[in-house]
N, C-alpha and C positions, 0 to 999 in steps of 0.2 A: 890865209889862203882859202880858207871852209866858210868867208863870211858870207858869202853870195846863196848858203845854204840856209840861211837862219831867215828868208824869207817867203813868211808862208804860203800867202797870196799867189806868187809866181809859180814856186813850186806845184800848186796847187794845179791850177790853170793849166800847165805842159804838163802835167800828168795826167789829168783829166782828157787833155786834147790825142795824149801820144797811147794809153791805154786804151780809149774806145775805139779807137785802130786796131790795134791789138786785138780786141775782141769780135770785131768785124769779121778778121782775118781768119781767126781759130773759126771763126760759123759762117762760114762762106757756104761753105755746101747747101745749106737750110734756104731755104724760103727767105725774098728779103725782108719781109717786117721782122721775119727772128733774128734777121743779122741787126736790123738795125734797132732794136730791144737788146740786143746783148750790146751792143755798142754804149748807147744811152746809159745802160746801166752800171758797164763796167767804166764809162764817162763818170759818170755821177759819184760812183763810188770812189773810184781813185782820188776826187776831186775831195769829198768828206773826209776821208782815210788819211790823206795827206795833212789836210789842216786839222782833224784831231791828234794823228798821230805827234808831229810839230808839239804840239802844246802837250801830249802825255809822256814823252821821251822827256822836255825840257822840265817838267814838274818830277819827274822822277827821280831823275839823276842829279838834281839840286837837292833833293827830299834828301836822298840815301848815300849821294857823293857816292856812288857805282855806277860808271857808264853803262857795262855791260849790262847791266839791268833796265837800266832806259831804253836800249834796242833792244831786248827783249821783250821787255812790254812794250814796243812798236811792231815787233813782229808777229806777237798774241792780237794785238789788237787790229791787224792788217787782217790777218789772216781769220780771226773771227766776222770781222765787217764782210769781206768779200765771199766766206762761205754761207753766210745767212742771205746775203744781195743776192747771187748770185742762184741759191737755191727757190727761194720765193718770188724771182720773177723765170723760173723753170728753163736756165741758159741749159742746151741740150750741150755741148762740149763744154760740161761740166770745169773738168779738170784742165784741160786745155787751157782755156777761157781764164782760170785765176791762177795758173804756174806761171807767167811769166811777169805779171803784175806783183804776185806774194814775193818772188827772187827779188826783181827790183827794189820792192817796197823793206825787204830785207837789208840790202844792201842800202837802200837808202836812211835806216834808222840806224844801223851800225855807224855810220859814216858821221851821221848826225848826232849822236849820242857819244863819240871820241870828239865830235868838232866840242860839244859843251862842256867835255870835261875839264877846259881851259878854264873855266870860267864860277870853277865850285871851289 
């Protein structure tokens, strides 16, 4: 049922596309080039985030045979990527901007990280 979840590329790509919406949306108020700087970035990021995370979930939880430890370290490493991106290209709605990407990104290594425990 989870297998359509094991592929990085795609995932990568509609997160990339459906996030930098997302961040458009949170910086609307701002000047366009800041919306569309938060967009790019929170594009870009979502896009790296997804296909490290993919591959740091599935080495983990193979490593240690503990799922929940795999979406853990997806969610460390979610939410370290997009606080360092997101602080160094100066997104003014901060928080805004990476709560609803880090929820997902949550949900989506939980999700990923039970799909792999089949398979240890």
């Amino acid at each position: 049922m989870l297998e359509h979840m094991k592929n990085d590329k795609i995932q990568s790509v509609t997160g990339m596309i459906l996030m930098g919406i997302w961040a458009g949306f949170a910086n609307w108020q701002y000047p366009l080039p800041t919306v569309i700087q938060a967009s790019i970035t929170q594009g870009l990021l979502t896009a790296l985030i997804t296909f490290i995370m993919h591959h740091i979930i599935k080495k983990t939880v193979y490593k240690f045979k503990i799922w929940p430890l795999g979406a853990l370290s997806g969610m460390l490493t979610s939410l370290s990527f997009l606080t360092i991106g997101h602080y160094l290209s100066a997104t003014p709605e901060f928080l805004a901007t990476i709560s609803v990407p880090f929820l997902l990104a949550s949900t989506f290594a939980s999700i990923l990280a039970y799909s792999f425990r089949k398979d240890i």
